[in-house]
C-alpha positions in Angstrom: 0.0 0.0 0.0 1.8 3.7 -1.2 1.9 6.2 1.6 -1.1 8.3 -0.4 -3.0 5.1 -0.4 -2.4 4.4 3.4 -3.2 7.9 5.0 -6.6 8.1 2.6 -7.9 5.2 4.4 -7.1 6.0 7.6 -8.6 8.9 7.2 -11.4 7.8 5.9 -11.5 5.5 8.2 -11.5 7.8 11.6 -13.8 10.3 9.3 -16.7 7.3 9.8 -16.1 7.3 13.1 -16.3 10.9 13.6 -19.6 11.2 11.0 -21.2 8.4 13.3 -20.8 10.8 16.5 -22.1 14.3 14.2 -25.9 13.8 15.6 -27.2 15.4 18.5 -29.7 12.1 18.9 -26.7 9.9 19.3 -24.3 12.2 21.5 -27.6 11.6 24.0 -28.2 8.7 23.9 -24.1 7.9 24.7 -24.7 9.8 27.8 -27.3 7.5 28.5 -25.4 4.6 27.8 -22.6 5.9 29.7 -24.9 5.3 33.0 -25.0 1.8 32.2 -26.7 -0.7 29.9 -29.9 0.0 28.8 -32.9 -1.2 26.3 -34.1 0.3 23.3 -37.1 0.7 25.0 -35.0 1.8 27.7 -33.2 4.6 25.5 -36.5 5.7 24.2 -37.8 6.4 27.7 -34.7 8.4 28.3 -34.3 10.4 25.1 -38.1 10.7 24.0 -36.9 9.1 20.5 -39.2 7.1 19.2 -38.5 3.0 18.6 -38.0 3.1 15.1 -35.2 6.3 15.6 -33.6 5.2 18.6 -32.8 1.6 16.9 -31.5 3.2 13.9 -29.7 5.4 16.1 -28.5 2.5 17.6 -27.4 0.4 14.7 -25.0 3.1 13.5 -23.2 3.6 16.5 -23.1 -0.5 16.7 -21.2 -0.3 13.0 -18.7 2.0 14.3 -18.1 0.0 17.6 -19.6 2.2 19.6 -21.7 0.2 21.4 -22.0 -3.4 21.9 -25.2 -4.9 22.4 -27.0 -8.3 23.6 -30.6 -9.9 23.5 -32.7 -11.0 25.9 -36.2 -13.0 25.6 -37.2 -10.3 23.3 -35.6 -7.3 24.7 -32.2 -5.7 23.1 -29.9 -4.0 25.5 -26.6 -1.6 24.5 -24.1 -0.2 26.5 -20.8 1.6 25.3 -18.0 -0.9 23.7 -15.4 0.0 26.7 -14.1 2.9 29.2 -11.4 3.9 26.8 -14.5 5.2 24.3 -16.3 6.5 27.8 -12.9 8.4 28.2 -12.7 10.0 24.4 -16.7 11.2 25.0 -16.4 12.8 28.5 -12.6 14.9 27.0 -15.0 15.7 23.8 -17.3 17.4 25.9 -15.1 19.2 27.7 -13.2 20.6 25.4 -16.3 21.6 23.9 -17.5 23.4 26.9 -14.2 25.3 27.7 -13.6 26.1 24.2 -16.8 27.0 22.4 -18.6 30.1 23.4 -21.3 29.7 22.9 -21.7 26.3 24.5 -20.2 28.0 27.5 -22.9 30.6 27.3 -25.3 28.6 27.4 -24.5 26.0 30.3 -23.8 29.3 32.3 -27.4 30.8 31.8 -28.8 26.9 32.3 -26.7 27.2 36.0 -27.6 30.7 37.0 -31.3 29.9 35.7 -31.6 27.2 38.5 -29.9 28.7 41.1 -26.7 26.3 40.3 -23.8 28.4 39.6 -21.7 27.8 42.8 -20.9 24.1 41.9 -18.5 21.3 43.4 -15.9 19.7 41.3 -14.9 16.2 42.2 -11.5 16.9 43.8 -13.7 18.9 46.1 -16.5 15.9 46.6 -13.8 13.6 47.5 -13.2 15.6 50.6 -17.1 16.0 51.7 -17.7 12.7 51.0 -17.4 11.3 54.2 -19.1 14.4 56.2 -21.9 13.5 58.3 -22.8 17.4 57.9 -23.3 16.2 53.8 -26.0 14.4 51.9 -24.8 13.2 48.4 -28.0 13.1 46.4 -28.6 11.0 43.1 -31.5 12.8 41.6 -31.3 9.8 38.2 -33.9 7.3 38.0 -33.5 4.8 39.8 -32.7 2.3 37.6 -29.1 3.9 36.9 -28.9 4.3 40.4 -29.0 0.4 40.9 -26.7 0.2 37.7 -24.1 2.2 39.5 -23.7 5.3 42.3 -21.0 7.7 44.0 -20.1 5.8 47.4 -22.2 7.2 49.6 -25.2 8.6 48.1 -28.5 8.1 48.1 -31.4 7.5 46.0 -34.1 10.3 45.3 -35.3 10.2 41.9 -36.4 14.1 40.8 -39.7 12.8 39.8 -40.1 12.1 43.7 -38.1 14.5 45.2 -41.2 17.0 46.1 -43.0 14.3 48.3 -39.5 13.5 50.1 -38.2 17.3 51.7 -39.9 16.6 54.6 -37.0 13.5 55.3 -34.2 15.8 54.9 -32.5 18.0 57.2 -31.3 21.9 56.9 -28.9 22.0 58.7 -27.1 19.5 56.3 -25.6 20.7 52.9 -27.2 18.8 49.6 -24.9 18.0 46.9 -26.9 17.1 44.0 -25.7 14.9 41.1 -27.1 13.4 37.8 -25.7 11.7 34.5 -23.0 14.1 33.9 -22.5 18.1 33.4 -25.5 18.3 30.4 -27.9 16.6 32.6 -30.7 18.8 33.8 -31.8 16.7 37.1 -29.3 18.1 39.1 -30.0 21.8 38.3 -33.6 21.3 39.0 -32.9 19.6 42.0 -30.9 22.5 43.1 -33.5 25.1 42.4 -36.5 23.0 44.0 -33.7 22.7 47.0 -32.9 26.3 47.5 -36.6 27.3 46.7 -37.6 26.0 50.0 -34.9 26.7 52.4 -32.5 24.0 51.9 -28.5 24.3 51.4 -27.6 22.8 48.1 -25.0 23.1 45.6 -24.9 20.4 42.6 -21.6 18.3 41.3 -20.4 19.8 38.2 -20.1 16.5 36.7 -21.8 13.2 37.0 -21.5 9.2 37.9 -19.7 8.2 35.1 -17.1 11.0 35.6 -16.8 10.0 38.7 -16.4 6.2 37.8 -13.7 7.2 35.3 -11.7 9.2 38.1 -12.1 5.5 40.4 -10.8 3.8 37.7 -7.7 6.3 37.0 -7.0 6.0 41.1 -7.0 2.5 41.3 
């Protein structure tokens, strides 16, 4: 194979890869899939596709191992193909935070909207997580809860958060948490918080940031 030869399908090759990831429907539903394994069905209930998008969604990720996927009885499930693509998807994002304007713009209004601006990184969370005086919420459903959770935290879905303030304390600080730094949970969780009295302050990031971090440390 010439050099010219060589380089054009490489290129074409990672150009594929990178086409496969150009669709807003499919950067979602790899956050979803980055909470853990889910069914189409699943997917749908998360992204509001409908079935027929959200399994060609899908498919093209699953030709550009993306995802892997399995069947069961008559349900398929998906999750991402490894960490080291979980890895590539989280730098994406923050590169594109940090370095696009307007997507900067935009998750700043999203924060100050919901009363979120003043938020904990992880290096910081890894020194409250042990405080007594702290309760690490995870506002997800709870099915990504059961897939996997931040040591320590507990369980209050946002759909149900309303009908649980009375179990919570004010003289504790809330730190609120969700799927990652484009999830809204948290930020409504924070401004439901706040609204009646509580302390609250949401992580900038999410579970599968945090899981990466883990993985890094150990």
């Amino acid at each position: 194979m010439k050099g010219r030869e060589f380089k054009d399908a490489m290129y074409d090759g990672l150009a594929k890869l990178m086409k496969a990831l150009a669709n807003p429907a499919r950067l979602e539903i790899i956050e979803m899939l980055s909470q853990g394994e889910k069914s189409v069905e699943g997917v749908v209930e998360a992204t509001n596709l409908t079935v027929a998008n959200a399994s060609q969604h899908l498919q093209v990720l699953k030709n550009n191992n993306i995802v892997n996927s399995r069947r069961e009885g008559h349900y398929v499930y998906y999750s991402l193909v490894n960490d080291d693509f979980l890895a590539l998807y989280q730098h994406i994002t923050k590169f594109a935070v940090s370095e696009i304007a307007v997507l900067e713009k935009t998750m700043n209004r999203q924060r100050e909207d919901n009363h979120a601006t003043n938020a904990v990184n992880l290096e910081e969370l890894e020194s409250m997580i042990n405080d007594k005086n702290v309760l690490l919420m995870d506002v997800r459903p709870p099915s990504e809860y059961e897939l996997g959770h931040i040591s320590g935290a507990v369980s209050v879905p946002m759909n149900e958060l309303l009908c649980c303030l009375k179990d919570f304390s004010k003289d504790q600080e809330i730190i609120a948490y969700c799927r990652g730094p484009f999830c809204v949970l948290a930020d409504e969780a924070v401004k439901v918080l706040s609204e009646n009295g509580f302390k609250v302050r949401r992580l900038d990031e999410g579970y599968p940031e945090w899981k990466m971090r883990q993985l890094k440390s150990n």
